[in-house]
C-alpha positions as CSV (number, residue, x, y, z in Angstrom):
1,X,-9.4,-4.7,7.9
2,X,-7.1,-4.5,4.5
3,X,-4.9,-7.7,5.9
4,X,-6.4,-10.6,3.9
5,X,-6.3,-11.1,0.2
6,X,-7.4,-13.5,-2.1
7,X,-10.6,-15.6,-2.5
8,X,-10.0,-19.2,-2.7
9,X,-6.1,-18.9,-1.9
10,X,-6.4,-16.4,0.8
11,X,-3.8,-15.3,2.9
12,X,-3.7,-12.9,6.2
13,X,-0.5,-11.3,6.9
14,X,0.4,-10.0,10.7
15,X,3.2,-8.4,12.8
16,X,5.1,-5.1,12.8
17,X,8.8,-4.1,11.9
18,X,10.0,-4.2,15.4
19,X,7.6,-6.3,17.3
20,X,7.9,-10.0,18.1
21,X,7.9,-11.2,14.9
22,X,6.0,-11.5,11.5
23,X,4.2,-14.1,9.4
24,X,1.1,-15.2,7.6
25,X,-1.9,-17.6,8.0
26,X,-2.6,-18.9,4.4
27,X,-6.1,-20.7,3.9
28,X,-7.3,-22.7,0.8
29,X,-4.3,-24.7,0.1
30,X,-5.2,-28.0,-1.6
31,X,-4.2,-30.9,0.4
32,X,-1.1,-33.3,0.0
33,X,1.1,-31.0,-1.7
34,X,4.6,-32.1,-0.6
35,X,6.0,-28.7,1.8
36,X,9.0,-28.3,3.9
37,X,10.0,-25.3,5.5
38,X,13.4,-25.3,3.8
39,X,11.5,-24.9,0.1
40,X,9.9,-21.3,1.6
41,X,13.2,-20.9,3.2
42,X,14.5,-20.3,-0.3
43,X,12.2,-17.4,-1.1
44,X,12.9,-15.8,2.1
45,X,16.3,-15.8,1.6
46,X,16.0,-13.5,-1.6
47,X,14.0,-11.3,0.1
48,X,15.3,-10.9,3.3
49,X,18.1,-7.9,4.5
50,X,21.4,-7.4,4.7
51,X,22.4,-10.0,2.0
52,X,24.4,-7.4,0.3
53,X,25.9,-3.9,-0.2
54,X,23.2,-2.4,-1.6
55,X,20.6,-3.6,0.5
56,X,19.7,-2.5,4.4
57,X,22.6,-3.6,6.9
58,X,19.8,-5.0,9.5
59,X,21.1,-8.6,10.0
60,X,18.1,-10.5,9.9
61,X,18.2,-14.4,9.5
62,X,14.3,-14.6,8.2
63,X,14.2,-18.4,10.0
64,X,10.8,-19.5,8.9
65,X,8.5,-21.5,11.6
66,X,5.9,-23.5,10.2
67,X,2.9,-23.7,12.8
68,X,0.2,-25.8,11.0
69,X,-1.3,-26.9,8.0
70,X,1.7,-29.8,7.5
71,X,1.9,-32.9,8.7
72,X,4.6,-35.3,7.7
73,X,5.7,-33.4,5.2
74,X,2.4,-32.5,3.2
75,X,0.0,-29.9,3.4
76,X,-3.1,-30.6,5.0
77,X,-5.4,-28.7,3.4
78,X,-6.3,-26.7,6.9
79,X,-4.6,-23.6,7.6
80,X,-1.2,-23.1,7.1
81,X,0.6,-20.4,9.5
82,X,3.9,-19.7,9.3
83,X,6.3,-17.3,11.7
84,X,9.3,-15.0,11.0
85,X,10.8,-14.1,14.4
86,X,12.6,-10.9,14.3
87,X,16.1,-10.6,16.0
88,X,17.8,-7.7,14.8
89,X,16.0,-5.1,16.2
90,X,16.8,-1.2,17.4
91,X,13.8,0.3,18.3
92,X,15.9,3.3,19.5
93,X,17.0,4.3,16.1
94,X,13.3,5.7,15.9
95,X,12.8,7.6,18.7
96,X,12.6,11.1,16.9
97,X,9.7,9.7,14.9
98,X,7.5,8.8,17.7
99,X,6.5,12.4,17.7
100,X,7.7,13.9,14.2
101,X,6.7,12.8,10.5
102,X,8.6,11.5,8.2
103,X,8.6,12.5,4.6
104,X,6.9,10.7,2.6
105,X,6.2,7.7,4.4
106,X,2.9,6.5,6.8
107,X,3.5,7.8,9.8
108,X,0.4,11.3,9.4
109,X,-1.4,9.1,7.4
110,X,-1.3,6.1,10.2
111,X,-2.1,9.0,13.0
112,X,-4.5,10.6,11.0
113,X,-6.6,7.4,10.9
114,X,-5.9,5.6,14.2
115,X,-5.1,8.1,15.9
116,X,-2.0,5.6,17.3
117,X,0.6,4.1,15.8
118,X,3.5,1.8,16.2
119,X,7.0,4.5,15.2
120,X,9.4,1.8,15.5
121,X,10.4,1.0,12.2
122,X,7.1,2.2,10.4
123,X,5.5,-0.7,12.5
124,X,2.6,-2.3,10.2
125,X,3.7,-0.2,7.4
126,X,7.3,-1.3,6.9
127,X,8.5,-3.4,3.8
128,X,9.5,-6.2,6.5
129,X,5.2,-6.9,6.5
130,X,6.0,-8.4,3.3
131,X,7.7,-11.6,4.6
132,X,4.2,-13.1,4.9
133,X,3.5,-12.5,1.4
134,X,6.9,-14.0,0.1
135,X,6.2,-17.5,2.1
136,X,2.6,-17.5,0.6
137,X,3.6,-16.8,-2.4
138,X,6.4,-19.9,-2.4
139,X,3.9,-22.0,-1.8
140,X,1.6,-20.5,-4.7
141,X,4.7,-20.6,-6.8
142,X,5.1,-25.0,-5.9
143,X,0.9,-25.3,-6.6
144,X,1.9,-23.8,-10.1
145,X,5.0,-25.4,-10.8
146,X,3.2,-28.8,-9.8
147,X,-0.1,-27.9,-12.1
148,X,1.3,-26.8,-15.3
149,X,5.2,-25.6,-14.9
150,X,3.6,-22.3,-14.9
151,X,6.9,-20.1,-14.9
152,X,7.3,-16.7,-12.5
153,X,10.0,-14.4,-12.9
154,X,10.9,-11.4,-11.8
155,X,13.9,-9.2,-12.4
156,X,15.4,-5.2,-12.4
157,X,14.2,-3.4,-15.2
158,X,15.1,-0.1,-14.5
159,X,17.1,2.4,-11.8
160,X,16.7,5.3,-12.4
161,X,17.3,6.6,-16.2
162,X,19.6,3.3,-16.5
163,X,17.6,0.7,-18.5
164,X,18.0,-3.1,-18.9
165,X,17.9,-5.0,-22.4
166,X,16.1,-8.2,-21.1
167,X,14.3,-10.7,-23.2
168,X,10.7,-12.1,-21.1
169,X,10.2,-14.8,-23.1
170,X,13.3,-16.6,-22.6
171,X,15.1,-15.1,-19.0
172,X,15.7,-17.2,-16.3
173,X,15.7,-17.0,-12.2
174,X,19.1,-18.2,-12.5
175,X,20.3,-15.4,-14.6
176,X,18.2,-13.0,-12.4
177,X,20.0,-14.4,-9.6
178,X,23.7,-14.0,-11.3
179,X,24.3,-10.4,-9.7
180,X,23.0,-9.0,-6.5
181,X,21.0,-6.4,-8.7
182,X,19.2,-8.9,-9.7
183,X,18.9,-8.0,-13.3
184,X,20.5,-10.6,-16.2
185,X,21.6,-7.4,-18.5
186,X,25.5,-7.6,-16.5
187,X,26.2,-4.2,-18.6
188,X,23.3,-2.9,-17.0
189,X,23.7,-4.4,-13.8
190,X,27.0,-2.8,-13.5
191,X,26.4,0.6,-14.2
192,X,23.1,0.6,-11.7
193,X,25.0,-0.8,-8.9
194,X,27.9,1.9,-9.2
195,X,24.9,4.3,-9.4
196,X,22.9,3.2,-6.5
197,X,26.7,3.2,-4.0
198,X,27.2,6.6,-5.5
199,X,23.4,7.4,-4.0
200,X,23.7,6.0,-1.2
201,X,27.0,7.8,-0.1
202,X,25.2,10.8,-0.7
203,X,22.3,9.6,2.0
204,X,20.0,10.0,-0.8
205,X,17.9,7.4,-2.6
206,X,16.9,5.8,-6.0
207,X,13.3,4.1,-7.6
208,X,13.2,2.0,-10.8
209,X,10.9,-0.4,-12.2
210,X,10.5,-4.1,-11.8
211,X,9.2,-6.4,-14.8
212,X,7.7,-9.4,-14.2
213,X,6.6,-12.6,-16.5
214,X,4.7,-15.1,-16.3
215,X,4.9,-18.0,-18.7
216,X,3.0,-21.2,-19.6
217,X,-0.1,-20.1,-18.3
218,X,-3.4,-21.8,-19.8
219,X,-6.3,-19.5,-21.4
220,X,-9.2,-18.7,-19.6
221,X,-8.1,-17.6,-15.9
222,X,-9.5,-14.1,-15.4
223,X,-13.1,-13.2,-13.9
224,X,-14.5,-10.2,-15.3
225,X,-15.8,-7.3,-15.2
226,X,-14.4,-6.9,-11.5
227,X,-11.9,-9.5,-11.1
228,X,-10.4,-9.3,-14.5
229,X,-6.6,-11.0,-14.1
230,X,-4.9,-7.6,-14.6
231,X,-7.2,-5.3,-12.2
232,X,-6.0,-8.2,-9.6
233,X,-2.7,-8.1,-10.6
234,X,-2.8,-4.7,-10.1
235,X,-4.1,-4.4,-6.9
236,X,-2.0,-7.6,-5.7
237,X,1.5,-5.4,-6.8
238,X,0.4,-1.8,-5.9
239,X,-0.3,-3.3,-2.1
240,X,3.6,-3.8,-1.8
241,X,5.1,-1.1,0.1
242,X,6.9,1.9,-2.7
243,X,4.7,1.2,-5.5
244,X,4.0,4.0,-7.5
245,X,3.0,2.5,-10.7
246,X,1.4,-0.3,-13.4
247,X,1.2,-1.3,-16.6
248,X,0.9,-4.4,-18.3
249,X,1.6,-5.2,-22.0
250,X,2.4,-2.3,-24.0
251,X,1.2,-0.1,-21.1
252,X,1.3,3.8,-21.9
253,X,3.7,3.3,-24.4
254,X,0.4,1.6,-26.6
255,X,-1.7,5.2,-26.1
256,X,1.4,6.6,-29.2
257,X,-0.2,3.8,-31.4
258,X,-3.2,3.2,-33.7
259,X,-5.3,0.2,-33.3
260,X,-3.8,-1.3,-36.3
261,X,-0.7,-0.9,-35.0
262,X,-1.5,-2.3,-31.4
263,X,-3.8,-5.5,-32.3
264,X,-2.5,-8.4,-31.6
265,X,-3.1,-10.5,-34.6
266,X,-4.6,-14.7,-34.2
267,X,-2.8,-17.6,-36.3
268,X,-2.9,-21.2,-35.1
269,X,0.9,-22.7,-34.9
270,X,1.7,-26.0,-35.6
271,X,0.5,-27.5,-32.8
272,X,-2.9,-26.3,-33.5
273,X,-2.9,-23.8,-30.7
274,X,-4.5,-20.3,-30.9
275,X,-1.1,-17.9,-30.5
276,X,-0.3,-13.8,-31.3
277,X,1.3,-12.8,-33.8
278,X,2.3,-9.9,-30.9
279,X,1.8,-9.8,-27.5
280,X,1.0,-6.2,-27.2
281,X,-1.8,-7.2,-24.6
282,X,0.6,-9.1,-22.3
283,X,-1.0,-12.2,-22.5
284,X,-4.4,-10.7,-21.5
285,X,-7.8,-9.8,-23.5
286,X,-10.9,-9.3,-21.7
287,X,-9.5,-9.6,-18.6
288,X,-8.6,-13.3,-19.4
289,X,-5.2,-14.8,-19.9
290,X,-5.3,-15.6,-23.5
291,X,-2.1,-18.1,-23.4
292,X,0.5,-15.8,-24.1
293,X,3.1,-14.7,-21.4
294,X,1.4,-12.3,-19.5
295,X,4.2,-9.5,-18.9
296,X,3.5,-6.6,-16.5
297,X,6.0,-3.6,-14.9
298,X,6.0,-2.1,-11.3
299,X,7.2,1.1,-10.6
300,X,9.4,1.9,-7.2
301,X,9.8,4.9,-5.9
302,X,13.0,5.9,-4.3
303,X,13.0,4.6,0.0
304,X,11.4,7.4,2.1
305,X,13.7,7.1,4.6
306,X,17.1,9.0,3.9
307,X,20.1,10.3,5.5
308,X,20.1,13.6,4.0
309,X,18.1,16.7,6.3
310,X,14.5,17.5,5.0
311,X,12.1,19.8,6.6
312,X,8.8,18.3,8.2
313,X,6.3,18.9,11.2
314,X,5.8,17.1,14.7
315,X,2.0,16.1,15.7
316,X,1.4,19.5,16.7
317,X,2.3,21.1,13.7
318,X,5.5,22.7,14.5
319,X,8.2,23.0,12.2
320,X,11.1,20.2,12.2
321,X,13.9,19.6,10.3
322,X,14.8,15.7,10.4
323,X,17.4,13.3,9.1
324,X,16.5,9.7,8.2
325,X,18.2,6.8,10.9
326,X,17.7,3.5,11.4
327,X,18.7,1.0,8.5
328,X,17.0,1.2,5.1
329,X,17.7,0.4,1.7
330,X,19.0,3.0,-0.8
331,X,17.1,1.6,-3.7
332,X,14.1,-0.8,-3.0
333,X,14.2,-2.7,-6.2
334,X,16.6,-6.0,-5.8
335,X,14.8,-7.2,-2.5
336,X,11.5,-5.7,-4.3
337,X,11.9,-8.7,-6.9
338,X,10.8,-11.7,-5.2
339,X,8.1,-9.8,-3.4
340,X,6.2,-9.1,-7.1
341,X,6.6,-12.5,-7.7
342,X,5.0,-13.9,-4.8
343,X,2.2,-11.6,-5.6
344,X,1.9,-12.4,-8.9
345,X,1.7,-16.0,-7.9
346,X,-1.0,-15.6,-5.5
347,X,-3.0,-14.1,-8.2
348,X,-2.2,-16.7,-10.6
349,X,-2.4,-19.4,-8.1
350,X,-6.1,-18.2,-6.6
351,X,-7.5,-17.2,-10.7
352,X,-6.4,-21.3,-11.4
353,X,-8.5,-22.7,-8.4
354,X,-11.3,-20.0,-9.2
355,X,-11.5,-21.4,-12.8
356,X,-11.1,-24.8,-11.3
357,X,-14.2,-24.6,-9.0
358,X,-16.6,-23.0,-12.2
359,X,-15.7,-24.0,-15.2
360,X,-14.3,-27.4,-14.9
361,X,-16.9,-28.7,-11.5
362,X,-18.8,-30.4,-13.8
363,X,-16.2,-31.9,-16.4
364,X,-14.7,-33.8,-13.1
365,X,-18.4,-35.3,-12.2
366,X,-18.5,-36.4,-15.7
């Protein structure tokens, strides 16, 4: 019902925002790949609240369980589920919005096709659904790093009208991780911080955008026409709770050039190796990585849930005027970074064992 994704690397995400917990039941792992809990810890840790001013105050430890799929250490190639308990919760802070809609976010939408809904928190539909993803998407991150050194990173692109100067081809996680923006432009950094407090004081709310990269990746993963790499990039990223955009390579801004302009020209380097000239595509043609670093952007909106009064309706249609409690992030976008990644990952990491299984079967018999 919507809560499994992927093919070969397939995950299924459960639990609610205020329930008992949260987790994920990943299926399709190869077996004996070395796995501790501590190595998803890691992941978790980046995503999870109240790690810093400008992120939700819930104080939520985001302990990971690992349930099966590991045995001394390695994976067993059986499922793998993993629990987040949740600690911190107050389902009181929602007790207006068991009956009245909040702007912008799920709850008509959830009522209008249920006809029931979990209000505490947003239930299913809060950002804290994403914890499964990230702990899949650590592991997808180790089957890539151990295949190829195939390189993920995410960072802050954008707050509002403030922009970043960052470099794809050559930033790091550990500059991404220098400031609790998580953007390596400090300049930038700076100024969006001091713009999101200023926000956030006001009880109001800000959106940007979130690059990601993806480096070293080999040619050829991609299926088309349906599963071309970017569609399932595209899906993978727009699932996340916020999203409001996508573009990959020169996005729109390659619809204010000619075709001469936007082709990315072929030369052979000195390694022999079929390279761009440009990488205007971002690092896909056909719907097919062609080698290059594939480079995509995410657009945030600003969080739904705000301080500030806005007018809205209860479920029988009468007029409400209702102001945002409960703890929520003024801009989605630091803690939004390792969530892309892990989605980016379990595209990559599923496309890699896809082209595995078809194109290379018979090369391994050989």
């Amino acid at each position: 019902m919507g809560n499994t994704f992927g093919h070969l690397f397939r995950i299924t995400t459960f639990g609610e925002s205020h329930g008992g917990g949260v987790g994920v039941v990943i299926d399709g792992c190869p077996p004996r790949l070395p796995l501790t809990a501590e190595e998803i810890q890691v992941e978790l840790d980046r995503r999870r609240p109240g790690q810093s001013k400008i992120t939700t105050p819930r104080k939520e430890t985001d302990q990971c369980e690992i349930l099966s799929g590991v045995f001394e250490g390695k994976t067993l190639g059986t499922p793998i589920a993993i629990l987040v308990r949740n600690k911190d919760t107050r389902p009181q802070d929602y007790d207006e919005m068991a009956k009245t809609y909040r702007p912008s976010h799920a709850d008509a939408t959830y009522d209008a096709k249920y006809g029931f809904r979990n209000w505490q928190g947003g239930g299913r539909s809060s950002a804290r659904e994403t914890i499964g993803r990230v702990a899949a998407g650590a592991i997808a991150k180790k089957i890539l790093r151990e295949f190829g050194n195939i390189e993920i990173v995410g960072y802050v692109k954008r707050i509002k009208d403030l922009e970043a100067a960052i470099d794809p081809l050559t930033v790091t996680t550990e500059q991404v991780e220098s400031n609790i923006l998580r953007s390596p432009d400090g300049d930038f950094a700076e100024r969006a911080i001091a713009l999101i407090e200023s926000i956030r004081d006001e009880g109001d709310s800000v959106g940007g955008v979130v690059e990601c990269v993806v480096r070293n990746l080999p040619m050829g993963l991609g299926s088309p026409v349906f599963d071309r790499l970017e569609a399932d990039l595209a899906k993978a990223v727009m699932s996340l709770p916020a999203t409001k955009g996508f573009e990959v390579g020169s996005g729109f801004a390659g619809t204010l050039l000619k075709g001469s302009e936007h082709n990315d020209e072929f030369y052979t380097d000195e390694a022999g190796k079929l390279r761009t000239t440009t990488n205007r595509s971002g690092g896909v043609q056909g719907g097919i990585s062609n080698g290059e670093p594939v480079v995509i952007r995410i657009a945030f909106k600003p969080t739904a849930t705000i301080r500030k009064a806005q007018n809205t309706v209860d479920q029988t249609g009468e007029a409400k005027v209702l102001a945002g409690k409960g703890r929520h992030d003024p801009c989605v976008l630091p803690r939004a970074v390792p969530m892309v990644e892990a989605m980016v990952a379990l595209v990559v990491c599923d496309h890699l064992l896809r082209d595995r299984a078809q194109c290379h079967t018979l090369e391994d018999l050989a």
